[in-house]
C-alpha positions in Angstrom: -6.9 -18.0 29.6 -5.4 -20.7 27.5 -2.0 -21.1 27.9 0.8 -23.1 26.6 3.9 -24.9 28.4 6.8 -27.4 26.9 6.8 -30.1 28.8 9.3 -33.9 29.3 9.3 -37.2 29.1 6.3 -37.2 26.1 6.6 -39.7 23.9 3.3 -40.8 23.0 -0.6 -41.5 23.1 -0.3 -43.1 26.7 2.1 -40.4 27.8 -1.2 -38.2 26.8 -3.8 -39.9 28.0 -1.8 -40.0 30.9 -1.4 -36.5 31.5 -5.2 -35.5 30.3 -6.5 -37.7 33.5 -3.9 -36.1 35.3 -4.5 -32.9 34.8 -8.3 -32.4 33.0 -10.2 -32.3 36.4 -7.5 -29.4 37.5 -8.1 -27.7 34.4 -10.6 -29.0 32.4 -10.2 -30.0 28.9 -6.0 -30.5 28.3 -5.0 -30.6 24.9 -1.4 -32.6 24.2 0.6 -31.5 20.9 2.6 -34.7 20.0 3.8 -33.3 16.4 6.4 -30.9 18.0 9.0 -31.1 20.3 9.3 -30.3 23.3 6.0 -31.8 23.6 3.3 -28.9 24.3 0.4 -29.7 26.8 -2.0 -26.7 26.6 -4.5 -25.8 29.8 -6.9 -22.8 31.1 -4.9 -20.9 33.3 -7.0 -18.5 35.8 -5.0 -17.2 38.2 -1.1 -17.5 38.0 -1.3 -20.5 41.4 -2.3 -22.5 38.8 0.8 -22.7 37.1 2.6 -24.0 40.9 -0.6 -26.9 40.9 0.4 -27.6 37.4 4.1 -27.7 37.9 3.0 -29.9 40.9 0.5 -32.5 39.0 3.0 -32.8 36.4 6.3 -33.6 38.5 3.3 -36.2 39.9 3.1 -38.1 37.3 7.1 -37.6 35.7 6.4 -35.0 33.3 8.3 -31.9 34.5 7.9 -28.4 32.8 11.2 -28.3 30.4 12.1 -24.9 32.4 12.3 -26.6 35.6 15.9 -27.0 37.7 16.1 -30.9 38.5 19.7 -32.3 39.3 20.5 -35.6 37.7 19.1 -37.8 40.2 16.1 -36.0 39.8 16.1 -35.8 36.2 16.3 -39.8 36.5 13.4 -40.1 38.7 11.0 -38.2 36.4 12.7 -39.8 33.4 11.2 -43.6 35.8 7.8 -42.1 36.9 7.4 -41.1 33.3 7.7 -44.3 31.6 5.8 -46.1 34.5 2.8 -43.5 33.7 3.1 -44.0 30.2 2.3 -47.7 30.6 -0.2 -47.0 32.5 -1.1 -44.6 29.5 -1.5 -46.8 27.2 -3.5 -49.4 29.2 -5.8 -47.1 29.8 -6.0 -46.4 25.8 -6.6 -49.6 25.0 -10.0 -49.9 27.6 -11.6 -46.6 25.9 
């Protein structure tokens, strides 16, 4: 089932591109709202361990669910690993 979840640290195409790679061969196709925010990444959910692997790839690659508990420090660190995977976003846009 298709499921929804308002996610951080989404600013932008690479931030998208970043997170479909991330997350598309967990889930398959990964859609990215960037009109609204929170930012809304949208995946098939099967079973409900899919939403810990999600939570998990996500953290990965600094994009935390806006419902999870971080302290500041770790706030900071996703806020880092988030703009480092957006760059790496948007390189990967401009190859396609």
């Amino acid at each position: 089932m298709k499921r929804s979840f308002e996610v951080l640290n989404v600013k932008c195409e690479g931030c998208a591109s970043t997170l479909k790679r991330a997350l598309e061969k967990e889930f398959g196709r990964v859609e990215v709202d960037l009109t609204k925010e929170p930012r809304i990444v949208t995946v098939d959910i099967k079973e409900d361990k899919d939403i810990d692997k999600l939570k998990t790839i996500l953290r990965s690659v600094g994009y935390p669910l806006i419902e999870d508990e971080m302290t500041k420090v770790q706030s900071l660190g996703m806020k880092t690993k988030s703009f480092i995977s957006c760059a790496v976003g948007k390189f990967t846009l401009s190859k396609e």
